[in-house]
C-alpha positions in Angstrom: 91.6 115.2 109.9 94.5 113.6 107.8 93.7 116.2 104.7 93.4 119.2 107.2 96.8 117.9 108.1 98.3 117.6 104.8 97.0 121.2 103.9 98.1 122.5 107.0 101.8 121.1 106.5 101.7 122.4 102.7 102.4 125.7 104.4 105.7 124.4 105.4 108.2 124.9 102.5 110.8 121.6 102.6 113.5 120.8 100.3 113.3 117.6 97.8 115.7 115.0 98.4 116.3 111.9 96.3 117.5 108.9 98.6 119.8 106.7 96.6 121.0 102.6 97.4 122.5 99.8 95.4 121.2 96.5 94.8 123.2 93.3 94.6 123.1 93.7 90.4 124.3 97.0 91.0 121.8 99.1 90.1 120.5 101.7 91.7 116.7 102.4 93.5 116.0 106.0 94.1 112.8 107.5 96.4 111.7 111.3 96.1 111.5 112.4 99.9 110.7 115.9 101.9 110.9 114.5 105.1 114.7 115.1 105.6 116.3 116.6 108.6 119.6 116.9 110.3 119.8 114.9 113.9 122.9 115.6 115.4 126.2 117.1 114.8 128.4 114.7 117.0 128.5 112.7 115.3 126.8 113.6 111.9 122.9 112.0 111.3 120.5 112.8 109.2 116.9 111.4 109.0 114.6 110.7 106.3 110.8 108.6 106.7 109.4 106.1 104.7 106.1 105.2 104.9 105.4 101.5 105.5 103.1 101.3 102.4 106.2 102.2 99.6 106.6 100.2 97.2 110.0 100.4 97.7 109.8 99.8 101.7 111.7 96.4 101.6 115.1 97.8 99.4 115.2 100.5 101.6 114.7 98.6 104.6 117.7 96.1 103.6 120.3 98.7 102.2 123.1 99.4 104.9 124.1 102.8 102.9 122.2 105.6 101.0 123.4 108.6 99.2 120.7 111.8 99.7 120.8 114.5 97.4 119.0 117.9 97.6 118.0 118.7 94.4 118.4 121.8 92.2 115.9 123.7 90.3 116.9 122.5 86.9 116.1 119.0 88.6 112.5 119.2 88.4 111.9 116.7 85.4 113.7 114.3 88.0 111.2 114.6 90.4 108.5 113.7 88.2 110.3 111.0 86.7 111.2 109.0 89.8 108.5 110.2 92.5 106.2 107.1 91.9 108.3 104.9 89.4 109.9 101.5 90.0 112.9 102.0 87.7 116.1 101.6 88.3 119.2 104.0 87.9 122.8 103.2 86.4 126.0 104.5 87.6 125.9 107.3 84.7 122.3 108.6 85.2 123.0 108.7 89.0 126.7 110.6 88.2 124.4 112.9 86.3 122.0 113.3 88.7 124.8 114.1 92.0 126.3 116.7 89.7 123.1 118.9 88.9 122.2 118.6 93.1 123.1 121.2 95.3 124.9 118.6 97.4 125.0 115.1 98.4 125.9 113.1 101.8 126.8 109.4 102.0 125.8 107.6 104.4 125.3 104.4 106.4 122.5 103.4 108.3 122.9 103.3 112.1 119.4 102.6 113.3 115.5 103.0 112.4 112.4 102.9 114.1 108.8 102.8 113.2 106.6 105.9 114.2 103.0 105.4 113.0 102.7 104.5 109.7 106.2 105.3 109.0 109.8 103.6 109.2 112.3 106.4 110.1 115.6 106.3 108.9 118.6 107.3 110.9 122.2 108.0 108.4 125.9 108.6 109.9 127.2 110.8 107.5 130.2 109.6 106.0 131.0 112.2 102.7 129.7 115.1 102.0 130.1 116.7 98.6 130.9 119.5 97.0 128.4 122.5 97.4 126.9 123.9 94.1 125.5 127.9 94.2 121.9 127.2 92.7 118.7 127.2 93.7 116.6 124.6 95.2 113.7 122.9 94.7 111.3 123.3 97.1 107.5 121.6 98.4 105.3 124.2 98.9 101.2 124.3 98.9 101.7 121.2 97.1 103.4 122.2 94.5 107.2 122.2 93.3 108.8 125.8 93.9 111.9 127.8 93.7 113.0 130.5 95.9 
């Protein structure tokens, strides 16, 4: 039933997001996410899910504020990179990244629940940045597309 589920939902074309947070050394974690939408309006939250088997559950668990980033079709190689890796981001490679994304929000973290095997995330949205005219990527029939 879960892989009839999975192929189902492939149909669905979603946007990639990076999720971004500092640790205490200042360094920064980042998680490849397509499970991103908009709450509420007044005031501004967004959503994203993590599931409760991440290797990153705990730093994202603990961090109190999170830049997401929809990335841009020339962002691909990003997406490979980070999607299952451990590493760690400086303030340079993330300035790189936020300028190649179609935008960015800041945010802080107002509340999460668990749902199933999932921990979802609920953002205020504090900045938003500037909005860059290209084309995203997007999650489609598992694969990564552009439209």
């Amino acid at each position: 039933m879960i892989t009839k589920y999975k192929n189902a939902l492939s149909n669905y074309p979603t946007g990639i997001f990076c999720v971004f947070s500092k640790d205490k050394k200042g360094k920064y974690n980042c998680i490849i996410v397509n499970s991103f939408s908009s709450v509420s309006l007044k005031p501004l939250l967004v959503l994203w899910c993590l599931d409760k088997k991440s290797s990153k559950l705990n730093f994202f668990r603990k961090s109190k504020n999170q830049i997401i980033a929809l990335l841009s079709e020339d962002q691909k190689k990003i997406v490979k990179k980070y999607a299952y890796a451990n590493k760690n981001l400086n303030e340079i490679e993330l300035s790189n990244i936020l300028k190649k994304s179609i935008f960015s929000l800041n945010c802080k973290k107002v509340k999460e629940i668990i749902a199933g095997d999932h921990f979802v995330i609920f953002l205020k949205v504090l900045k938003i940045s500037d909005i860059r005219k290209v084309k995203p990527i997007i999650y489609y029939k598992k694969k990564l597309v552009t439209i």
